[in-house]
C-alpha positions as CSV (number, residue, x, y, z in Angstrom):
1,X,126.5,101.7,105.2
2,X,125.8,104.2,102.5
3,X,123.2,103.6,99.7
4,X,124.3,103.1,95.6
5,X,124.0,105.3,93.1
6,X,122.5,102.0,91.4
7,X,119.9,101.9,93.6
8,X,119.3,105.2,93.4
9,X,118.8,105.0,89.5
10,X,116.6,102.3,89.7
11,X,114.2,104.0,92.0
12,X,113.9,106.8,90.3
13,X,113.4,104.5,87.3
14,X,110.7,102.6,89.0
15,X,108.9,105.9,89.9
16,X,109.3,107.6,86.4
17,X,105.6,107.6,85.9
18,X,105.3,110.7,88.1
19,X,105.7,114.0,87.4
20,X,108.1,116.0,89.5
21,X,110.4,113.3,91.6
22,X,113.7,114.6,92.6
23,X,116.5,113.4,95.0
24,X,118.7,115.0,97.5
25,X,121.6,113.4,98.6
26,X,122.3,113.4,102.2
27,X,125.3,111.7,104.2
28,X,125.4,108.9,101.6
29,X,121.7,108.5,101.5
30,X,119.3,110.2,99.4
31,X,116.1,112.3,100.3
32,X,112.9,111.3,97.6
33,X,110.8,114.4,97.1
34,X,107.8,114.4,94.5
35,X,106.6,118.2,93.8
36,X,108.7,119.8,96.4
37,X,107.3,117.4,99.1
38,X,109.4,114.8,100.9
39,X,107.4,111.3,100.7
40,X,110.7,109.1,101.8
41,X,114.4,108.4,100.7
42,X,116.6,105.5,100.0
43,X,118.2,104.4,103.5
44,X,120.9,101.3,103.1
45,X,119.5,100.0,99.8
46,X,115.9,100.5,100.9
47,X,112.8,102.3,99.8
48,X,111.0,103.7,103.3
49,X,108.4,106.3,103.4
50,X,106.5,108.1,105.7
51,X,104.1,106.2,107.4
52,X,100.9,108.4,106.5
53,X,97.7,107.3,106.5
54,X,97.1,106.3,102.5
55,X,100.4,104.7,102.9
56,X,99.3,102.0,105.7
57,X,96.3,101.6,104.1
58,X,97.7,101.0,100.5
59,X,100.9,98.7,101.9
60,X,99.0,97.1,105.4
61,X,101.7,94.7,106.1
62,X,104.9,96.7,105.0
63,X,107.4,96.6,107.8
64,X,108.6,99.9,110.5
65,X,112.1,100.2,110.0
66,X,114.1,102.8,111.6
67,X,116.3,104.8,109.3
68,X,119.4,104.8,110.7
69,X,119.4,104.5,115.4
70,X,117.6,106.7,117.1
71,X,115.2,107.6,114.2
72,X,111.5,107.4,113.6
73,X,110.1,105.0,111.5
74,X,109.4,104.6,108.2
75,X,107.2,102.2,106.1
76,X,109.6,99.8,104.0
77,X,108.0,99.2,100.4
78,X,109.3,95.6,99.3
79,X,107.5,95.0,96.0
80,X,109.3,97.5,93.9
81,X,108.3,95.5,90.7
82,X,105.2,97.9,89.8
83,X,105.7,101.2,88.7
84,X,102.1,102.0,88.4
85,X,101.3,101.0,92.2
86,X,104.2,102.6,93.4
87,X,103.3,105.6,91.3
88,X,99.8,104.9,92.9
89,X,101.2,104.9,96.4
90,X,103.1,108.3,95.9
91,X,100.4,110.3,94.6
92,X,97.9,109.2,96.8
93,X,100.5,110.0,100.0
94,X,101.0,114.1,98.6
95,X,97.8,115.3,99.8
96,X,98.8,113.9,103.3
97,X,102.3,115.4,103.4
98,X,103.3,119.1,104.6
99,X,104.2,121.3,101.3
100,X,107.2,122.2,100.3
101,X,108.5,124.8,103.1
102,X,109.1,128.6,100.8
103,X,113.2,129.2,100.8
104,X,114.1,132.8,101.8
């Protein structure tokens, strides 16, 4: 099942207190990036993001949920109410995640 373009919108929305986010649609799912590094995507009408370590400590009791089969996991973020904390959440994840890789 692909994600909406709703959902998408609202996302973004919800994370428009940082500078820098941007999307890339992939097989009817979308890739979140924040400054060039990828931090999650949208996956079925979900929010998941990389399991680092300032994102289990920030969400302790957010579920694993696998992608799509045969995927690693990813941290599911269910209170999408608070665009500060979310905003929180990113920012303190981008010192954890590799940089962007340079394009040839």
């Amino acid at each position: 099942m692909a994600s909406h373009g709703g959902y998408l919108a609202f996302i973004l929305e919800q994370l428009s207190e940082l500078e820098g986010v941007t999307y890339r649609p992939m097989m009817g799912e979308y890739l979140l990036y924040c400054r060039g590094r990828l931090f999650g995507g949208i996956y079925d009408d979900r929010l998941l993001i990389k399991p680092v370590a300032a994102a289990r400590e920030r969400l302790p009791h957010a579920p694993l949920e696998a992608p799509y089969p045969g995927a690693k996991e990813l941290l599911a973020v269910e209170d999408l109410e608070d665009r500060t904390a979310l905003a929180a959440l990113v920012e303190a994840m981008l010192p954890q995640l590799p940089p962007p890789k340079n394009k040839k």
